[in-house]
N, C-alpha and C positions, 0 to 999 in steps of 0.2 A: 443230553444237555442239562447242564444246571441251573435249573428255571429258579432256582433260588438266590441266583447272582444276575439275571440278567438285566434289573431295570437300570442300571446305572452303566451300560452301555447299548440303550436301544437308540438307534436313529430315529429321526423327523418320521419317516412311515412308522413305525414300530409306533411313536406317541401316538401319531392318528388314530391308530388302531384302538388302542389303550382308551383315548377321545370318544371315539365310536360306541365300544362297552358301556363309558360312563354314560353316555348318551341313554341308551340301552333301559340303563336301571334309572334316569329320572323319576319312573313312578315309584321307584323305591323313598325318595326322598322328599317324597310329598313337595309341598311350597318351596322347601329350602332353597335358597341362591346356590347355584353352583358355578363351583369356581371350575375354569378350562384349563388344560394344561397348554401350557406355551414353551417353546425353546428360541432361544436367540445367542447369538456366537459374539460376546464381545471382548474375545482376546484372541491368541495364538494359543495353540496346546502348549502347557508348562513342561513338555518332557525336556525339551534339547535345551532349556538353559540349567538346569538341573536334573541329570539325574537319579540323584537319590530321593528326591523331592517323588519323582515320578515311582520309584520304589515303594518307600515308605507309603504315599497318601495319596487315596485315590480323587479325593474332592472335600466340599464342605457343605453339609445343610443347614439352611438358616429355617428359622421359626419367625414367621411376620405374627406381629401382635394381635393387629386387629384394632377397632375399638372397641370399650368396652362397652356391653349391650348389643354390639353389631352380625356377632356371632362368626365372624369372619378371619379369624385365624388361618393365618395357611403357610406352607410346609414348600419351599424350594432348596433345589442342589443347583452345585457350580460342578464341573467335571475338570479336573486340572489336565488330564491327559487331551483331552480334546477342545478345552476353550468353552464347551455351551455352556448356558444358563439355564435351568429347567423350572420353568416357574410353578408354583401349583400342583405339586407332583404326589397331593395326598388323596385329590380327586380322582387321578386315573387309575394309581395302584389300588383305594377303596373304593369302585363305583356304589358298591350297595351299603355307604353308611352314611344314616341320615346325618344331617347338618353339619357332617365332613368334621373338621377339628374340632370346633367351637368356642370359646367367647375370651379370650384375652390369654396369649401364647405369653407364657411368662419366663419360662426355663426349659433348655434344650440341653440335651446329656446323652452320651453311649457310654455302655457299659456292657461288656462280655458280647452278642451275639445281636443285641438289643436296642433299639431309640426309644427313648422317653422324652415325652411333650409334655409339661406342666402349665395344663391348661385352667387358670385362673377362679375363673366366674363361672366356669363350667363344670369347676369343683372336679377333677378327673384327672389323671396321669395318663394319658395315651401314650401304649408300646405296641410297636411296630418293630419289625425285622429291620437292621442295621442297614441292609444291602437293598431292598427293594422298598422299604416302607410301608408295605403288608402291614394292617392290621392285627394286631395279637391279642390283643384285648383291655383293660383299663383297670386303674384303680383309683378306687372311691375317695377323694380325701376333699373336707370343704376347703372353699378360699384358700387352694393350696400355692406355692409361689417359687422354691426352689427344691432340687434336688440331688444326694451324693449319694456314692455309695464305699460299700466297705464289706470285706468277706461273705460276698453273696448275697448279704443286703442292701436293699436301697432307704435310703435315708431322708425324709421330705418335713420341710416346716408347713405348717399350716394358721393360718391365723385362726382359722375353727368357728368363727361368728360369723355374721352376716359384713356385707359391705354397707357401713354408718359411719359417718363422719361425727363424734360422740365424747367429747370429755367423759363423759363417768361410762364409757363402755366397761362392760365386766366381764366380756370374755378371754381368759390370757390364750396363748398359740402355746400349741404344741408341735414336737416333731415323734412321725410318726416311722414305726422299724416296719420294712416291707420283703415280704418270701420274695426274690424275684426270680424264682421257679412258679409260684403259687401265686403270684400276685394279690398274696392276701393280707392285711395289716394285722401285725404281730404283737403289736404293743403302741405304749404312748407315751411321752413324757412333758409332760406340760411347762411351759418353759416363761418367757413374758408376754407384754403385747405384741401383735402385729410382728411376730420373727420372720427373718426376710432371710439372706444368703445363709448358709451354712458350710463349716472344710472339717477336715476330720483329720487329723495330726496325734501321733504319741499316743494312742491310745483315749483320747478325748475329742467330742464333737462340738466344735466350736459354733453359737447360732446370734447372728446381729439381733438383737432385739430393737424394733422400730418404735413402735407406740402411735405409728403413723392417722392411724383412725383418732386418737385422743388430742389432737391439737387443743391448746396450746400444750398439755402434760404427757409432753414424746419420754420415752424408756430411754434410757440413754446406757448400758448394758450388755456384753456380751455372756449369754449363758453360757457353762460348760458344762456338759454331760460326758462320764463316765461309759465307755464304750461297754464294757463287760456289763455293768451292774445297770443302765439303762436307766439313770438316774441322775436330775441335776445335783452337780455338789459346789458350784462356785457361780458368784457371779462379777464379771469385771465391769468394773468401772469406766466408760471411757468419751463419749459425748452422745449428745441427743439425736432421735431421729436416726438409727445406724440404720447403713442398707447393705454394700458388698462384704465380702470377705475372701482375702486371696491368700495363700500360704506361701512363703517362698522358702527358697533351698536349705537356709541357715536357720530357720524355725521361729522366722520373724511371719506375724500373721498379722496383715495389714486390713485396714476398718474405714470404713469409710462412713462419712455421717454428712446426712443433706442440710443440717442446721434446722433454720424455723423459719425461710426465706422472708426474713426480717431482717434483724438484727444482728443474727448467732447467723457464720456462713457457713458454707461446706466446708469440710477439713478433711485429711486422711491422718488416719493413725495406724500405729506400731504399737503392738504387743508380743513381751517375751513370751514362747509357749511354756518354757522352762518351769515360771515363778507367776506364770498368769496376770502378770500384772501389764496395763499400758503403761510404756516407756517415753514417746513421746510423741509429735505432731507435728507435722509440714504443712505450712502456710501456702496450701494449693488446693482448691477446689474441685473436688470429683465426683462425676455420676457413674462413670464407668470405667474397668482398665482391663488389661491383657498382660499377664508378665511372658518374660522369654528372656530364658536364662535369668540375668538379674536387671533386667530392662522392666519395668514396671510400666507398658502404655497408658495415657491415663489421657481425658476425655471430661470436659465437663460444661452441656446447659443450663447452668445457675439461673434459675428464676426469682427471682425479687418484686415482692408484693409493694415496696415504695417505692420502684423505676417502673412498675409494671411492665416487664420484658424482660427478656434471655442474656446472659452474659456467656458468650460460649470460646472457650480456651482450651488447649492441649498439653499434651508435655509428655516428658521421660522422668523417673525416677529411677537413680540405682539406687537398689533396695540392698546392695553390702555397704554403701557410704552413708543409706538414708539420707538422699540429699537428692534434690532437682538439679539436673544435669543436662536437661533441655527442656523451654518454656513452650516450645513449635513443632513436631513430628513433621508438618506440613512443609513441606520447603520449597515450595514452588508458585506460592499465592495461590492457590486452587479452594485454601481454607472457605476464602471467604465468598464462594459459590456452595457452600454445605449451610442450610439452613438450619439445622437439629442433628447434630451428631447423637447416635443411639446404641449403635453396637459397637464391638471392636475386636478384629481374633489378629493374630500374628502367626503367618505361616513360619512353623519351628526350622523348616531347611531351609526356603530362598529369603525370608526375614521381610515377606511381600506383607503389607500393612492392609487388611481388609474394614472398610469403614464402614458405616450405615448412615444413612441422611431420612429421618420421619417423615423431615419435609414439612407441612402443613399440618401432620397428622389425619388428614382427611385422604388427601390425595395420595396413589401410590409413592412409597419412596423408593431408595435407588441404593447399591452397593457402591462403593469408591474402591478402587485396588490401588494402590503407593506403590512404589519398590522400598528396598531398606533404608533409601535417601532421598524418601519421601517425595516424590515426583509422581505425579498422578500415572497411571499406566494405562486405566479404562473404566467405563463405568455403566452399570444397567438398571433397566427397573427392579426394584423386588413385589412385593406386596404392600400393604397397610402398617403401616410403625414396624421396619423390619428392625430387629431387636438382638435374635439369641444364635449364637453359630456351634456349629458340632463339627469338627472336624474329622472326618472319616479316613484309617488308616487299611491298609490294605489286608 
């Protein structure tokens, strides 16, 4: 048997079991809370409406955030062939690791064999096996926030200082080159404040620069680093405060910027990668999106300091007309039982819409699944600020 592939198809006994173990090692883990794993069925298995769907990808894991200071990060799958929901499932595969994820899940990513957690305030990259979530080991990075990768290496920004809320902060972020054989940090390159997403395109690694700590004097900048030579050589111009960054087909690299939740709003922007230059800007507000194909999902809880409250909107952008071509993904009024939309993945075959609701932020929140015509299809609990999805291919 391939005890190397089996967690992602054991039944309800199988989890008890796994339950049981963890139980086992509590005194491994001193005080720490431990999180239970749990399974709950809230769909039909995805095989018989798709096929290839059931070929291609075996499920999806999400990374719940956590608060921050709470320590409570945690790690669930969805299983497409069977319907479950597997909540918590970093507990049972690590019984013996103290304090389980830990303290604000920021970015979740596979690559080759491997899962990478980019856990925050816990300053740490947790890798774990693709297939079971086995622990492998970590890598050291401070206030580290996202992650890519490229010809064996993995790629991670880091803001490299402490978390202060600081006009004259002085420490700029770097991104760090990582063995992901060796898990070992290879280099550095120092880049602006507070860099948030990063994509890696043409032989150059594109990094939003945020300045997020420095209110009111946000970076408003996207660095480029030279892939060979490991070295910034440009920086673009483009608006303040950037956070995502998504590449699409035609080598348009879209930017997103939360504004100063005053004055200046959210905006997304377009950059040629060609001529490094931004090209221009859509009058739509974004905190999150998903592209498919040239569908750009976009997603945004706009907070504003002079309504004190959320302004929360969706939409489509085709990213070859660059233009908004739907204001609502939602089409069935279901929007507005979502209190905090947070994450967003778009399955590539059935074109099923996966959403995330923070909720309260305190209280667990919950996954949303859409069809392609936006019609709710089911919904479950997740964990704490459920956030970051990984999709798993078979």
């Amino acid at each position: 048997m391939n005890t190397g592939k089996m967690f992602l198809k054991k039944s309800t006994v199988q989890w008890l079991c796994l339950l049981a173990a963890s139980l086992l090692a509590v005194a491994c883990r001193d005080d720490a809370e431990i999180f239970e794993p749990e399974v709950e069925k809230p769909a039909l298995p995805d095989t018989a409406g798709n096929a290839s769907s059931a070929r291609a990808f075996r499920g999806f894991y999400l990374l719940n955030e956590g608060n921050m200071g709470s320590n409570k990060s945690t790690l669930d799958y969805y299983d497409f062939a069977t319907g479950e929901y597997h909540r918590n499932i970093y507990a049972a595969a690590n019984p013996g690791v103290p304090m389980e994820l830990g303290d604000v899940g920021n970015d979740l990513q596979i690559y080759g064999g491997k899962l990478y957690a980019v856990i925050n305030c816990s300053n740490k990259i947790e890798v774990m096996d693709r297939h079971t979530a086995k622990r492998l080991g970590q890598i050291n990075i401070p206030n580290c926030r996202y992650i890519r990768f490229h010809g064996g290496y993995a790629y991670a920004t880091s803001y490299a200082g402490p978390v202060e809320i600081n006009p004259d902060y002085e420490q700029r972020g770097y991104v760090a080159k990582i063995d992901t054989a060796t898990f070992q940090v290879l280099d550095r390159c120092i880049v602006g404040f507070q860099p948030d997403e990063l994509e890696i395109a043409g032989g150059k690694i594109y990094v939003a620069n945020s300045g997020g700590y420095m209110i009111p004097r946000y970076e408003s900048t996207v660095s480029v680093i030279d892939l060979e030579t490991f070295a910034e050589t440009k920086r673009i111009e483009v608006a303040i405060n950037l956070h995502r960054l998504c590449l699409d087909r035609h080598g348009t690299l879209w930017a997103t910027s939360r504004g100063d939740y005053y004055s200046v709003p959210s905006r997304l922007f377009h950059i040629d990668t060609q001529t490094d230059i931004c090209v221009g800007m859509l009058d739509v507000p974004v905190s999150g999106f998903c592209l498919s194909g040239d569908s750009l999902y976009i997603y945004c809880t706009d907070w504003s300091y002079l309504s004190m409250d959320n302004s929360v909107s969706y939409g489509i952008v085709d990213v070859a007309r660059k233009e908004v071509v739907c204001r609502n993904f939602i089409t069935d009024g279901t929007d507005g039982e979502i209190a905090h939309p947070y994450g967003i993945m778009v399955h590539p075959a059935t074109k099923d819409i996966y959403l995330t609701d923070a909720a309260n932020h305190v209280y667990p929140g919950a996954v949303i699944c859409f069809d392609r015509n936006g019609k709710k299809k089911w919904q479950v609990r997740a964990g704490d600020i459920p956030a970051h999805f990984a999709l798993l291919a078979h």
